[in-house]
N, C-alpha and C positions, 0 to 999 in steps of 0.2 A: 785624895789618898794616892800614895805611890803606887805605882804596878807591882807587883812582884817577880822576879824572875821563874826559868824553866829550872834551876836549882832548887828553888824555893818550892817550888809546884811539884816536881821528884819525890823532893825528900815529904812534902805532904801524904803524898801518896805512898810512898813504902811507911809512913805512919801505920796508914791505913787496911794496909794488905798485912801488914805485922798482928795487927791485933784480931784479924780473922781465928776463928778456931775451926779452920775445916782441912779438908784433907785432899781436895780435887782440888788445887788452882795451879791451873797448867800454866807453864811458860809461855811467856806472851799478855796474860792477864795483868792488868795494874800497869802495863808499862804505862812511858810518855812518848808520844811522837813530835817531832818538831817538824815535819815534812810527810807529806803522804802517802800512806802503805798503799792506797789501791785495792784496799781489799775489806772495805768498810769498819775498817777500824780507825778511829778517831785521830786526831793530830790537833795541835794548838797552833797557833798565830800571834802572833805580838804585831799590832797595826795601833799604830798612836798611843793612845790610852784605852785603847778595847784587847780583850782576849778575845780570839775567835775560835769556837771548836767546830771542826770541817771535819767530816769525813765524807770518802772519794771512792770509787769502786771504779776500779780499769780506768782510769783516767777522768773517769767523771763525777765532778763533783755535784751529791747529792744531800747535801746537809751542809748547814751554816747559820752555827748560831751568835750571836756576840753579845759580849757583857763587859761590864769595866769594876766588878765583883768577882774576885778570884775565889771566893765560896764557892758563887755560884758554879763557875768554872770546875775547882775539883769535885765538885757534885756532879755534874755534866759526866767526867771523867770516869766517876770510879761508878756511877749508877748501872752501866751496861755492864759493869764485869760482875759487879754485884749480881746482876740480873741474870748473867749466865752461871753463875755459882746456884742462885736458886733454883733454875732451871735442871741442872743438871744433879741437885736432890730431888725434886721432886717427880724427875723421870723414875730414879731409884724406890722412891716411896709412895709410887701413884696409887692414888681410890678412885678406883672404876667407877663408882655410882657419880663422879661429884665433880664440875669444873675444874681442871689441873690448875686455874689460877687461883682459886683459892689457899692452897696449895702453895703453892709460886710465893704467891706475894707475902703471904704470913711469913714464909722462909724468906724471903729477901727484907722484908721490914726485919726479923731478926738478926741477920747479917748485918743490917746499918747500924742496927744497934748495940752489936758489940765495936765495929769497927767505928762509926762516927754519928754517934746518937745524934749530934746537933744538923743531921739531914735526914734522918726520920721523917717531919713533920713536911719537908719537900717530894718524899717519898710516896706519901700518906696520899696529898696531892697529886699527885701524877695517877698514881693507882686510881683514884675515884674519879680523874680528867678522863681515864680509862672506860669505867666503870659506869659511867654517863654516855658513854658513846657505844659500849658492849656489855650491859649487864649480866653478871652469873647467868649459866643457862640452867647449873644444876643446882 
């Protein structure tokens, strides 16, 4: 399968931020990097036929993943913003008696699923990879 380019990977992504229905997505969120912010937000790599997502904090590179599935790839991408969209409803809507990830993650599996239902099911995955290693406390 051909590569796709950082066009193609863009405009996937402002797909996906378009069909959001929320009201906090700051500037900055959904971008694309093609080179390193230094500030742990993510960047792509085009190396042969792999994409690689890095991300770097002060110069040091602390993450690197690669794949030769550009899905995968914009899944990579837009999971953390998704992540921090959740995050920052459910600071708004906290329940004191009850793990904030429950919470969390119900609103962030929401989110995928207006924005790009076909990575739900990788979502779903991560969360219980989660969930197996720090079970609900509450």
């Amino acid at each position: 399968m051909q590569m796709k380019d950082i066009d193609y990977i863009r405009k996937e992504i402002i797909k996906i931020k378009r069909k959001l229905v929320c009201n906090n997505i700051r500037k900055g969120l959904f971008d694309v990097c093609t080179s390193p912010t230094n500030t742990e937000y993510p960047h792509i790599e085009f190396r042969g036929n792999e994409y690689h997502f890095v991300v770097t904090d002060r110069g040091t590179e602390i993450l690197r993943k690669k794949t030769t599935d550009v899905k995968e790839l914009i899944f990579w991408l837009v999971e953390p913003d998704i992540f921090e969209l959740a995050i920052t409803w459910e600071l708004k809507h906290r329940v004191k008696s009850q793990d904030p990830r429950r919470v969390m993650f119900a609103k962030q599996t929401e989110f995928m699923e207006q924005a790009c239902p076909e990575y739900v099911d990788m979502l779903k995955f991560l969360h219980q990879e989660l969930l197996n290693k720090k079970p609900f406390n509450k």
